[in-house]
py3Dmol code that shows the C-alpha trace and the ligand (Angstrom):
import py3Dmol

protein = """\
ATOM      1  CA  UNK A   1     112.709  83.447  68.871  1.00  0.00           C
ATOM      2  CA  UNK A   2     110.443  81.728  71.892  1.00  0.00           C
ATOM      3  CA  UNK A   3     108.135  84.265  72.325  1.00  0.00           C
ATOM      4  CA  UNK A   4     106.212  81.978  74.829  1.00  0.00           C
ATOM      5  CA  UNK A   5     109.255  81.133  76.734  1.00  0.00           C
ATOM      6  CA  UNK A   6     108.309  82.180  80.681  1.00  0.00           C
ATOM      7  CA  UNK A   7     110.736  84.650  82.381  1.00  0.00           C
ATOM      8  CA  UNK A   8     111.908  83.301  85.907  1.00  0.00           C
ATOM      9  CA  UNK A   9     111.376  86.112  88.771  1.00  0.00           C
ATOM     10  CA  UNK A  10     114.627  86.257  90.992  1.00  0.00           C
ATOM     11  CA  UNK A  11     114.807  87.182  94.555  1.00  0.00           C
ATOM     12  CA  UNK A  12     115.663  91.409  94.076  1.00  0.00           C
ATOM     13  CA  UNK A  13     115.045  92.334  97.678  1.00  0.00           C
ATOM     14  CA  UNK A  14     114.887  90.331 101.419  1.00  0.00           C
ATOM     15  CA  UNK A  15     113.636  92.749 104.048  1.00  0.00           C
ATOM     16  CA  UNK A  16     114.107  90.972 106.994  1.00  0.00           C
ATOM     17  CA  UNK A  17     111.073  90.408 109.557  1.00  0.00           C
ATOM     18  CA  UNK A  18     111.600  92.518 112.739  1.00  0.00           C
ATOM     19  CA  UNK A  19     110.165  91.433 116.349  1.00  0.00           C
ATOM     20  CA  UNK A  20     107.573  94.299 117.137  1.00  0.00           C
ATOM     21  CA  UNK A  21     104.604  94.535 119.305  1.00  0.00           C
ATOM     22  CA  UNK A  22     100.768  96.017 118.166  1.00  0.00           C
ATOM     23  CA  UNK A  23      97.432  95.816 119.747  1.00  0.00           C
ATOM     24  CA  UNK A  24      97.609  95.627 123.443  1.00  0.00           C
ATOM     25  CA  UNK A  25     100.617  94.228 123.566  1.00  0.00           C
ATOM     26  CA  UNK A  26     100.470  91.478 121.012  1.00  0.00           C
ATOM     27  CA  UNK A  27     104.475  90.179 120.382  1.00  0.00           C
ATOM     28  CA  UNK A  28     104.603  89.454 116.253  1.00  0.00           C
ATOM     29  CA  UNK A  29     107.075  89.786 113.480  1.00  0.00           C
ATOM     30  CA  UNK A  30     106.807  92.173 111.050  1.00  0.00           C
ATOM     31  CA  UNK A  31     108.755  92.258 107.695  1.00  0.00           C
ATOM     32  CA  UNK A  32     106.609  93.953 105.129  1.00  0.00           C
ATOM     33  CA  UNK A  33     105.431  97.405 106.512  1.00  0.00           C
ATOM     34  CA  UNK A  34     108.303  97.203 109.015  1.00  0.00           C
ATOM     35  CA  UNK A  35     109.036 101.218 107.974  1.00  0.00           C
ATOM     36  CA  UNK A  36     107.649 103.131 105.031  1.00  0.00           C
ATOM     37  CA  UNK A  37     110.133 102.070 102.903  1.00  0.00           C
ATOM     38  CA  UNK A  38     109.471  98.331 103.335  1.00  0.00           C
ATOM     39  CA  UNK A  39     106.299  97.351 101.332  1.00  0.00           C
ATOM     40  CA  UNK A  40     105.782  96.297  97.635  1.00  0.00           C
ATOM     41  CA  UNK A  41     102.577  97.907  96.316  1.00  0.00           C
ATOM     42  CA  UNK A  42      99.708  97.351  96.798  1.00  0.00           C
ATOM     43  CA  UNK A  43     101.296  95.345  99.739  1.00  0.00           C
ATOM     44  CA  UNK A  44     101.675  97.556 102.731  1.00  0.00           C
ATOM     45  CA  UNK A  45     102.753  95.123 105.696  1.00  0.00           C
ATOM     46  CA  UNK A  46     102.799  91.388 106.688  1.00  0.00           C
ATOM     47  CA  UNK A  47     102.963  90.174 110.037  1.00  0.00           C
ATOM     48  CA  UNK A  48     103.234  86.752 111.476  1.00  0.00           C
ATOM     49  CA  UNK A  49     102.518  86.143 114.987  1.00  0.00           C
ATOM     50  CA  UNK A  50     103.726  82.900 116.582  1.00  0.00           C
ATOM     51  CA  UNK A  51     104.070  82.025 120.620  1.00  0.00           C
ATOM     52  CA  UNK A  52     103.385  79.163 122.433  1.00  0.00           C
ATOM     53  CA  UNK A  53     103.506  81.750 125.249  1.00  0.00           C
ATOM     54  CA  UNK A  54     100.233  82.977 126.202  1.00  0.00           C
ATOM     55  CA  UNK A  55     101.702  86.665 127.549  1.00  0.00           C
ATOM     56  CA  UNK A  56     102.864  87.324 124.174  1.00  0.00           C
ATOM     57  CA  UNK A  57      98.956  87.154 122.979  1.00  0.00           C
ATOM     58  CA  UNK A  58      96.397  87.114 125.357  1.00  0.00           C
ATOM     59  CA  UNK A  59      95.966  90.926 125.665  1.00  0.00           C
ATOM     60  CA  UNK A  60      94.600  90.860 122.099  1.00  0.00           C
ATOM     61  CA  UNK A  61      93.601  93.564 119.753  1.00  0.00           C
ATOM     62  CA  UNK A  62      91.178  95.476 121.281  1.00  0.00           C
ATOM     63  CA  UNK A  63      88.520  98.168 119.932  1.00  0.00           C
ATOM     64  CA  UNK A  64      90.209 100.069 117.036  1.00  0.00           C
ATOM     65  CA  UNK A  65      90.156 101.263 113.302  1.00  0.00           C
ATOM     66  CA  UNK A  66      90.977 100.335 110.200  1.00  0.00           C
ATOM     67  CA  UNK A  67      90.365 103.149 106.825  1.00  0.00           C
ATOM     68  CA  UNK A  68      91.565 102.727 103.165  1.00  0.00           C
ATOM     69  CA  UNK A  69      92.618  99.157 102.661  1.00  0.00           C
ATOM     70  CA  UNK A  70      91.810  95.536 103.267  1.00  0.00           C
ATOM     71  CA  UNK A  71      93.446  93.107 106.286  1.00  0.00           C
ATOM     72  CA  UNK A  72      93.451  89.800 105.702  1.00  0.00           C
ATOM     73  CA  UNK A  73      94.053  87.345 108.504  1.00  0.00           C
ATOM     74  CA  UNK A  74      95.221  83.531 108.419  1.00  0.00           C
ATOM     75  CA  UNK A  75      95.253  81.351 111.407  1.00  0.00           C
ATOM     76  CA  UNK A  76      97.717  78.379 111.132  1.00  0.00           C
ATOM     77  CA  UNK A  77      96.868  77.742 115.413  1.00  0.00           C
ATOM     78  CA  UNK A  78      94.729  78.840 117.706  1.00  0.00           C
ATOM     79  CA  UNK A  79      91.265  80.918 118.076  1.00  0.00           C
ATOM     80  CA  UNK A  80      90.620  84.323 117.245  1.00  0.00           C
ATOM     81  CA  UNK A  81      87.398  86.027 117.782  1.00  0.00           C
ATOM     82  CA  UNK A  82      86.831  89.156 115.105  1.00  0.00           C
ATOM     83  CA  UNK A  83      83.868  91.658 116.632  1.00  0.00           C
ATOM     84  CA  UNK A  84      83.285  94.794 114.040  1.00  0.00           C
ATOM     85  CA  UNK A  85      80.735  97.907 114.439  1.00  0.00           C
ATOM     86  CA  UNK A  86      78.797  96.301 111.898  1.00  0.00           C
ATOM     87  CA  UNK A  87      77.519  93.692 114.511  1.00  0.00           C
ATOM     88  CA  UNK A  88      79.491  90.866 112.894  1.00  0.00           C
ATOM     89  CA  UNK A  89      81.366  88.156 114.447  1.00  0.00           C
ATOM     90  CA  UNK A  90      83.539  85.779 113.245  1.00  0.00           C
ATOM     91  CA  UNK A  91      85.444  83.020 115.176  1.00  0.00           C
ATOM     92  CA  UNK A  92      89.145  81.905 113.685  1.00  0.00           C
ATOM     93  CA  UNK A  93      90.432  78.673 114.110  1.00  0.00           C
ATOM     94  CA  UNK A  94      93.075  76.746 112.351  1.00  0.00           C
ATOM     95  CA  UNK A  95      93.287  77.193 108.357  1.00  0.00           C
ATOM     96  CA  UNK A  96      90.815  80.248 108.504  1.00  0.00           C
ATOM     97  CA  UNK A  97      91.139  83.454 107.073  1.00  0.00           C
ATOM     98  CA  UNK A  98      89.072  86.502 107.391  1.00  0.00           C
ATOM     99  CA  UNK A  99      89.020  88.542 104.506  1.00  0.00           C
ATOM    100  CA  UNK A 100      87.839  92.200 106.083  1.00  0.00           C
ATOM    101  CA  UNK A 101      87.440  95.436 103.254  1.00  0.00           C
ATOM    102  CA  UNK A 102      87.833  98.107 105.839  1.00  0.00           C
ATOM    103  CA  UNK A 103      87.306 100.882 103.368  1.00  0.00           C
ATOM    104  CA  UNK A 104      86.225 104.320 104.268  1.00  0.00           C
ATOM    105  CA  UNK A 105      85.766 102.626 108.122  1.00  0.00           C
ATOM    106  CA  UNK A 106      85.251 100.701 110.448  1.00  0.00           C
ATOM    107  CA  UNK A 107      85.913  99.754 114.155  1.00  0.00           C
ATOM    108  CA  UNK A 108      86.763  96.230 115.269  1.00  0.00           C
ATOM    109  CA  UNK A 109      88.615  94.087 118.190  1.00  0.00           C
ATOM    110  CA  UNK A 110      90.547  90.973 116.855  1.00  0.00           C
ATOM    111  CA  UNK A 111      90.904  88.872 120.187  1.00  0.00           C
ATOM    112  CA  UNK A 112      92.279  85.698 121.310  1.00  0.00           C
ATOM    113  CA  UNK A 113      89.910  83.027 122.634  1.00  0.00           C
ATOM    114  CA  UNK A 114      92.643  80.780 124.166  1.00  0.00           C
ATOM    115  CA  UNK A 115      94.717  81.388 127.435  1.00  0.00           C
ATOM    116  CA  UNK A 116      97.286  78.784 126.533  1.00  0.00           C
ATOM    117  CA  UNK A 117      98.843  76.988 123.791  1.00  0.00           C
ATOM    118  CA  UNK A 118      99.798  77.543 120.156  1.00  0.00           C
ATOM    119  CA  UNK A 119      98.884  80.974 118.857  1.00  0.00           C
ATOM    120  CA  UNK A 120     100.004  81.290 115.210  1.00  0.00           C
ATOM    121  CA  UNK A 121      98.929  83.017 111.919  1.00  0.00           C
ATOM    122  CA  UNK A 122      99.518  86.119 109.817  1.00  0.00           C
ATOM    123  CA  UNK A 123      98.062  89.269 108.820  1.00  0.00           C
ATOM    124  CA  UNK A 124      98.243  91.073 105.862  1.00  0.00           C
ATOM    125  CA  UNK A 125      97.578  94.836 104.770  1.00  0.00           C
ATOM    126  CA  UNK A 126      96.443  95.160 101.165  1.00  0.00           C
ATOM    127  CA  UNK A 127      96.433  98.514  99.863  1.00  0.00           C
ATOM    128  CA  UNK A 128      92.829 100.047  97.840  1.00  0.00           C
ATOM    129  CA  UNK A 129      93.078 102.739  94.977  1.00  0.00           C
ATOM    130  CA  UNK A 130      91.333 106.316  95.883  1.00  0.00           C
ATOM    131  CA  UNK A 131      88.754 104.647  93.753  1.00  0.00           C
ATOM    132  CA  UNK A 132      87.617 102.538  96.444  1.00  0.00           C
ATOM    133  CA  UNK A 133      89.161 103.955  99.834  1.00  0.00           C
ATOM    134  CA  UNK A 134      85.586 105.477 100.470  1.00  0.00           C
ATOM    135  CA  UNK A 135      83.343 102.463  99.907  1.00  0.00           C
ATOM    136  CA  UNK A 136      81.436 101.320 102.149  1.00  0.00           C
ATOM    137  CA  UNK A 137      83.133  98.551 104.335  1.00  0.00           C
ATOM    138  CA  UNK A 138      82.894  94.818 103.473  1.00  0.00           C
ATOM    139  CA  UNK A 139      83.995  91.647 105.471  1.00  0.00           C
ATOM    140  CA  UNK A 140      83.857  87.600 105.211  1.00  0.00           C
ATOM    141  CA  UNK A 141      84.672  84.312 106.707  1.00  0.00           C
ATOM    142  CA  UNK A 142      86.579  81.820 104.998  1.00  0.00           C
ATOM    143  CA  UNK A 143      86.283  78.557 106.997  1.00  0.00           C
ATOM    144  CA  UNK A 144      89.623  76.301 105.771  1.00  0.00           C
ATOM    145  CA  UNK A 145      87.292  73.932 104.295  1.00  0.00           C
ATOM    146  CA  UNK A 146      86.323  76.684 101.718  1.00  0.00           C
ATOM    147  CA  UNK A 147      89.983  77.416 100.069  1.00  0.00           C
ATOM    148  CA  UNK A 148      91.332  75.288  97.573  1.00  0.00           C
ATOM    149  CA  UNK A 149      94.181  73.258  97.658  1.00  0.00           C
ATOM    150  CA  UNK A 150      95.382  72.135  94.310  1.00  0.00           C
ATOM    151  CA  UNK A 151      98.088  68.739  94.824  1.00  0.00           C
ATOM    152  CA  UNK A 152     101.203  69.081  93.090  1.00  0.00           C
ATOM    153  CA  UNK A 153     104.061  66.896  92.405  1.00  0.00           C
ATOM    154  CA  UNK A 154     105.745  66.833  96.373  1.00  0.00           C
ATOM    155  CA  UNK A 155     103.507  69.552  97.410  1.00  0.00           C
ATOM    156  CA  UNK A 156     100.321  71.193  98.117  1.00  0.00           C
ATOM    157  CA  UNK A 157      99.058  74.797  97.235  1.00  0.00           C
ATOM    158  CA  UNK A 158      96.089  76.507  99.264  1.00  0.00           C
ATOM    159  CA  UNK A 159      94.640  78.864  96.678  1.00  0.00           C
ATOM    160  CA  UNK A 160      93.311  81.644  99.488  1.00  0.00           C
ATOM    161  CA  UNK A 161      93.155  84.585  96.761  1.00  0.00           C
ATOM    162  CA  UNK A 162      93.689  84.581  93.395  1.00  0.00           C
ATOM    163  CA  UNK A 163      94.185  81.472  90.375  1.00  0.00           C
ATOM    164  CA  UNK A 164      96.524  78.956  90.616  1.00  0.00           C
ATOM    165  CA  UNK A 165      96.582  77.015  87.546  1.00  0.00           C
ATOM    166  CA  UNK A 166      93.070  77.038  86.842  1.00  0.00           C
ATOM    167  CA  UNK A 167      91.727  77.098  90.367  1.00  0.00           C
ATOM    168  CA  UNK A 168      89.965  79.656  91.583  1.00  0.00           C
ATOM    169  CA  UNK A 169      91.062  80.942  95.127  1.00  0.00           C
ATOM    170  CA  UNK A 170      88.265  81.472  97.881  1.00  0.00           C
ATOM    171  CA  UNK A 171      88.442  85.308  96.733  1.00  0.00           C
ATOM    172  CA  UNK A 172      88.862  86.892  93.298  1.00  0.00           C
ATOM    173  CA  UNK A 173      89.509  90.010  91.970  1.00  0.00           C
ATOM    174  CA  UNK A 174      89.102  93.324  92.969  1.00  0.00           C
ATOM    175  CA  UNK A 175      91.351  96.155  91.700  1.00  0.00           C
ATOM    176  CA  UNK A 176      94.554  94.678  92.840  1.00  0.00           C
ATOM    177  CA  UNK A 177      93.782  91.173  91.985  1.00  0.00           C
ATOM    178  CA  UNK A 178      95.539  89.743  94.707  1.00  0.00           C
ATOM    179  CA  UNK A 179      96.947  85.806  94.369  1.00  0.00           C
ATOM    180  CA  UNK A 180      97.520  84.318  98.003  1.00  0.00           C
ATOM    181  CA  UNK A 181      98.964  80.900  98.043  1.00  0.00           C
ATOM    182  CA  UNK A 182     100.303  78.923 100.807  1.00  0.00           C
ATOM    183  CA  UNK A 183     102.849  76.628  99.368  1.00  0.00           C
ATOM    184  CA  UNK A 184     103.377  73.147 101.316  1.00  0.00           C
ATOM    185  CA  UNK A 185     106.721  71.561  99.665  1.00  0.00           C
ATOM    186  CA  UNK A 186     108.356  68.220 100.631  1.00  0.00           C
ATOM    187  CA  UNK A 187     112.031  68.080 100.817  1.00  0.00           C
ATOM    188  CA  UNK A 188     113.748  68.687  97.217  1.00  0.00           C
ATOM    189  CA  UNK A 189     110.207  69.261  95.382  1.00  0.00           C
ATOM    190  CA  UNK A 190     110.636  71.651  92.672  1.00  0.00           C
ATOM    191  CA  UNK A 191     107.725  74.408  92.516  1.00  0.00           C
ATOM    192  CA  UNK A 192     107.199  76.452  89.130  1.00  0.00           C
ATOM    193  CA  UNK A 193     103.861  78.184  88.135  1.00  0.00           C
ATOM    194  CA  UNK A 194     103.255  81.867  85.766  1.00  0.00           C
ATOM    195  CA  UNK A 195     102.555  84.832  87.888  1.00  0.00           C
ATOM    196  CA  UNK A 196     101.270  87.630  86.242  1.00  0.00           C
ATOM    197  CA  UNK A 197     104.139  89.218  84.582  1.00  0.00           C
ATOM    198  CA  UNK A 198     102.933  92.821  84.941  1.00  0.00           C
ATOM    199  CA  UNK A 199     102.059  92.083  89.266  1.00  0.00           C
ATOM    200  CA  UNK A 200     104.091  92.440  92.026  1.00  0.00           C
ATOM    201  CA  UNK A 201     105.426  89.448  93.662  1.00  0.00           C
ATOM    202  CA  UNK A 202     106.890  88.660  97.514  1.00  0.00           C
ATOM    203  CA  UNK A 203     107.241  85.498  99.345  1.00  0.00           C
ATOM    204  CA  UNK A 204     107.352  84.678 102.798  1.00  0.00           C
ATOM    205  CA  UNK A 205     108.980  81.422 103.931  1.00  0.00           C
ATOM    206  CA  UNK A 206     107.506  80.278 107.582  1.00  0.00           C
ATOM    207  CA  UNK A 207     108.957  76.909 108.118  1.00  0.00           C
ATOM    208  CA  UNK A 208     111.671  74.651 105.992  1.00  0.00           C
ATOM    209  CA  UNK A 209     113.779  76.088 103.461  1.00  0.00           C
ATOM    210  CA  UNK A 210     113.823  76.831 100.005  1.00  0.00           C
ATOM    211  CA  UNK A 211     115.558  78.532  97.164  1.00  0.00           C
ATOM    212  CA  UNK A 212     114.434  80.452  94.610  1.00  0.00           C
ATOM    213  CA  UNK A 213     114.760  81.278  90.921  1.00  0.00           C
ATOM    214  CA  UNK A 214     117.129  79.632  88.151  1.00  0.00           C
ATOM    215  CA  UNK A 215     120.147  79.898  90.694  1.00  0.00           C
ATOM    216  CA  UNK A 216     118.545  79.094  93.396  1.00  0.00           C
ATOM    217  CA  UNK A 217     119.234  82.432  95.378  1.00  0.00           C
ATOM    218  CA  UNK A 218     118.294  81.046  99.102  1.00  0.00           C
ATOM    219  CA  UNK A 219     115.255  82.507 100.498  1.00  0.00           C
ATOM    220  CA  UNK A 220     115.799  83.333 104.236  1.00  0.00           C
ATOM    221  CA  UNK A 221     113.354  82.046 107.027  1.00  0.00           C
ATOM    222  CA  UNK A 222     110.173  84.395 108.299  1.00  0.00           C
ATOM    223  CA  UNK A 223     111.475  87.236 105.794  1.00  0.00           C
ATOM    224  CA  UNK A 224     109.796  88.721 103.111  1.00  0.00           C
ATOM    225  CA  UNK A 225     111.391  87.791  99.478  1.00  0.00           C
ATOM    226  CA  UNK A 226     110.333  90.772  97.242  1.00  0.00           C
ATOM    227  CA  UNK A 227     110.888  89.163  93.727  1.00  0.00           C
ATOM    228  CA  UNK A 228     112.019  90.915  89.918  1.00  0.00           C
ATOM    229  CA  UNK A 229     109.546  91.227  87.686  1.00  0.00           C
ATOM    230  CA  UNK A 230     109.065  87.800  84.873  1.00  0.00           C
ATOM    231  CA  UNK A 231     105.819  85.803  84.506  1.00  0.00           C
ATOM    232  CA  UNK A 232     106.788  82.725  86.210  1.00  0.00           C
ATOM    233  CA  UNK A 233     108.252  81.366  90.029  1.00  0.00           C
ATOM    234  CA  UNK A 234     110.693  78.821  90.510  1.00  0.00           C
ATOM    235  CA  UNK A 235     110.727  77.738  94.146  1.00  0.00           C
ATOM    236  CA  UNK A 236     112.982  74.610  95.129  1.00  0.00           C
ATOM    237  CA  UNK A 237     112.442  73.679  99.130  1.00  0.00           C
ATOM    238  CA  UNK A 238     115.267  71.976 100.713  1.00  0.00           C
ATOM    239  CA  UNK A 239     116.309  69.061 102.817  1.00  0.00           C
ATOM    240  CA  UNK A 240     113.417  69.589 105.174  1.00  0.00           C
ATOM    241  CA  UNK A 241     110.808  70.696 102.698  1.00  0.00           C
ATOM    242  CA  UNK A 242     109.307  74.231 102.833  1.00  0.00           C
ATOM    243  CA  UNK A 243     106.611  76.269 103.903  1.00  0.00           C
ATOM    244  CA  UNK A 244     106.276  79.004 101.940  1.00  0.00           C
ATOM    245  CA  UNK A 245     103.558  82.318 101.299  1.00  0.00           C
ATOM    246  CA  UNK A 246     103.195  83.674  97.666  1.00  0.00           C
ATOM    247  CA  UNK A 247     101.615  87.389  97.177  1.00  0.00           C
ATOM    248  CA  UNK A 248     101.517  89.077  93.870  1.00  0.00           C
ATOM    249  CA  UNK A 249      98.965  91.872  93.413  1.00  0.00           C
ATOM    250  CA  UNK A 250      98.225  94.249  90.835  1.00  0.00           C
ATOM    251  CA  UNK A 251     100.334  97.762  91.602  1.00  0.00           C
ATOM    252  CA  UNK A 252      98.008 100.558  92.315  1.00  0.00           C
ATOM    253  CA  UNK A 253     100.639 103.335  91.918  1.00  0.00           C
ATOM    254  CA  UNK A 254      99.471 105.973  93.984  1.00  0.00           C
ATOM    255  CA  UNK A 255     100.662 107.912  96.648  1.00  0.00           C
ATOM    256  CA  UNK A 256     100.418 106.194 100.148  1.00  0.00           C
ATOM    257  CA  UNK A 257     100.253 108.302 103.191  1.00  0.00           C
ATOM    258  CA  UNK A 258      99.857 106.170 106.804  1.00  0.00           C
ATOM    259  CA  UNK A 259      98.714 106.863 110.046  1.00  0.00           C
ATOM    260  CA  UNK A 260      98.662 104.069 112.291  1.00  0.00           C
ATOM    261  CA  UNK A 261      95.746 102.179 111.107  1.00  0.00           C
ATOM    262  CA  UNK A 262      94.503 104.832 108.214  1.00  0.00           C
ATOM    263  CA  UNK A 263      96.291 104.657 104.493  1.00  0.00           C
ATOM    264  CA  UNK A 264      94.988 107.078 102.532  1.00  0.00           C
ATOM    265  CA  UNK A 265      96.734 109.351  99.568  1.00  0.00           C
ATOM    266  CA  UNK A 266      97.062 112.713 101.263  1.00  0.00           C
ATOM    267  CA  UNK A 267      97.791 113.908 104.545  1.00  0.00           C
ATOM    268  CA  UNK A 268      94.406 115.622 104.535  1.00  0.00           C
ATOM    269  CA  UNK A 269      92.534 112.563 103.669  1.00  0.00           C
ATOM    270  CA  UNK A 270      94.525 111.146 107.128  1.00  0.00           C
ATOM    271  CA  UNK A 271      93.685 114.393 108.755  1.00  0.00           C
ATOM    272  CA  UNK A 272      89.717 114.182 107.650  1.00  0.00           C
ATOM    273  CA  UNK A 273      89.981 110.044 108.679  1.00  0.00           C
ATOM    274  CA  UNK A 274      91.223 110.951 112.577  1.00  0.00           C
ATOM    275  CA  UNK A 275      88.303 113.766 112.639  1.00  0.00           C
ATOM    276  CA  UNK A 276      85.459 110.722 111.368  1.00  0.00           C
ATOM    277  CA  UNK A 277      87.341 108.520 114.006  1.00  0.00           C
ATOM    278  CA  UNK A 278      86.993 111.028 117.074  1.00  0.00           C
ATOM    279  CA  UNK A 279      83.127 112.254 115.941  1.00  0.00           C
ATOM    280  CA  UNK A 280      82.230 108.768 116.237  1.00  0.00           C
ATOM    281  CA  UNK A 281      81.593 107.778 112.752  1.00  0.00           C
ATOM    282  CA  UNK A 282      83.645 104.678 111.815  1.00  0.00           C
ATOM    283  CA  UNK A 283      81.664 103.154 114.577  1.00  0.00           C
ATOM    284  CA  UNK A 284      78.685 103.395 113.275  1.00  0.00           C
ATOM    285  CA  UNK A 285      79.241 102.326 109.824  1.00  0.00           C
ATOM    286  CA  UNK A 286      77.428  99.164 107.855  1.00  0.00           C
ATOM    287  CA  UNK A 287      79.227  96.308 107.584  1.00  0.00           C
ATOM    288  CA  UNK A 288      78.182  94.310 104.639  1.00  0.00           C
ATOM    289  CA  UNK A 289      78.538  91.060 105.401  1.00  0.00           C
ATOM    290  CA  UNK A 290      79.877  88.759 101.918  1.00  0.00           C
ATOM    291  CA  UNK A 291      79.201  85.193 102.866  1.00  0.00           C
ATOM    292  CA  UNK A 292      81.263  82.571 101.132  1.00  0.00           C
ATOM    293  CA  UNK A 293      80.676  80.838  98.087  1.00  0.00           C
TER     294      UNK A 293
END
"""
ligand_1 = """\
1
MN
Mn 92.476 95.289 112.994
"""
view = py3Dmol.view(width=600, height=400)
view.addModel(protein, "pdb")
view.setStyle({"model": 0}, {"cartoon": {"style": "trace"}})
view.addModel(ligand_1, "xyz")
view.setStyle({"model": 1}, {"stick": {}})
view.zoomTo()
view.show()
């Protein structure tokens, strides 16, 4: 027996990322979230946005809102200006993220300040229990010179959320306990690190390739890589290095009900959200502002 022996995830699922459009127009790929079938809980949807062609981002995302989860946004290019009901405002440049804990409501625009050039990021939709769905809503800043990054052998890890080996990631904890890394791999380096055995795991290659697991299953470009359950990753980038995105979150294992930019549990609590929306409430909520560490 090797009881401490680590079990390898393997790459169980590949939902490839779709071209779609959101906001005013805003042209993005979306993998995660793509349909209702398509997310790994507490993950509801990931979408990368990437044009070097101002029409495909200028309009923006304006005035709208966001109940029952969490959206997390990381620029790789570009500026984004986030403007919430709260009175906050938040400018996004390269390497930030905005952390934003929309809870029982809010009402925000997310809008480019650029009119040409590289416009290039992600955002993700994190899923809250009931337990929290109705808290008041929360929101930070993360300038790129806050988050981690941890040097490995032929590589580089960004610890946004989460640990990584010891380091603690610009934010921690919460009920899902979400790790967000953004692996940097030279060509042929050989990636391995435990992931919580009992959380669920994706990645997300953006650039390069990479393979994944003990045989090396390859892991296709801008698609999400739901992986088995095991405590570890084994990520091997290839001839031209890799670029890759690691989630893993703590499953809440509720029901998930959507409506546009509301996830709640029931189709009442949906029902009761579009009500709050059209009375005016979400925009008058307190946003508490959490400013980084
Ligand atoms: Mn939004």
């Amino acid at each position: 027996m090797t009881p401490f022996r680590m079990s390898t995830r393997t790459l169980q699922r590949v939902i490839p990322s779709v071209p779609a459009s959101d906001g005013a127009g805003v042209k993005l790929r979306r993998s995660l979230g793509a349909s209702q079938l398509a997310r790994l809980d507490p993950f509801l949807m990931l979408d990368e946005f990437y044009s070097d062609d101002p029409s495909d981002y200028v309009a923006g995302f304006p005035s709208h809102p966001h109940r029952g989860f969490e959206t997390v946004t990381y620029m790789l290019d570009g500026h984004m200006q986030h403007k919430d009901s709260g009175g906050n405002t938040g400018d996004l440049g390269p390497g930030d993220v905005q952390w934003m804990t929309a809870a029982r409501g809010l009402v925000h625009s997310e809008m480019p300040q650029q009119t040409q050039g590289r416009m290039r990021g992600f955002q993700l939709w994190l899923n809250l229990p009931a337990a929290d769905k109705m808290k008041p809503p929360a929101y930070r800043d993360i300038p790129a010179g806050s988050i981690p990054v941890v040097a490995v052998e032929q590589g580089a890890i960004k610890v946004i959320a989460g640990r990584f080996d010891g380091t603690r990631g610009a934010v921690e904890g919460g009920a899902t306990d979400p790790h967000y890394w953004d692996l940097h791999l030279q060509p042929g380096a050989l990636f391995e690190a435990g992931v919580p055995a009992d959380y669920n795991a994706f990645l997300y290659a953006y650039e390069g390739d990479a393979n994944v697991g003990e045989v090396g299953m390859p892991l296709p470009l801008r698609a999400a890589g739901l992986l088995s359950g095991g405590d570890a990753v084994k990520i091997e980038a290839g001839r031209s290095g890799a670029r890759v995105l690691l989630l893993a979150g703590k499953p809440i294992g509720e029901p998930v009900v959507q409506y546009g930019p509301f996830v709640m549990n029931t189709r009442e609590e949906i029902e009761q959200a579009i009500a709050d929306f059209q009375a005016g409430d979400m925009g008058r909520a307190q946003v508490r502002r959490i400013k980084a560490a």
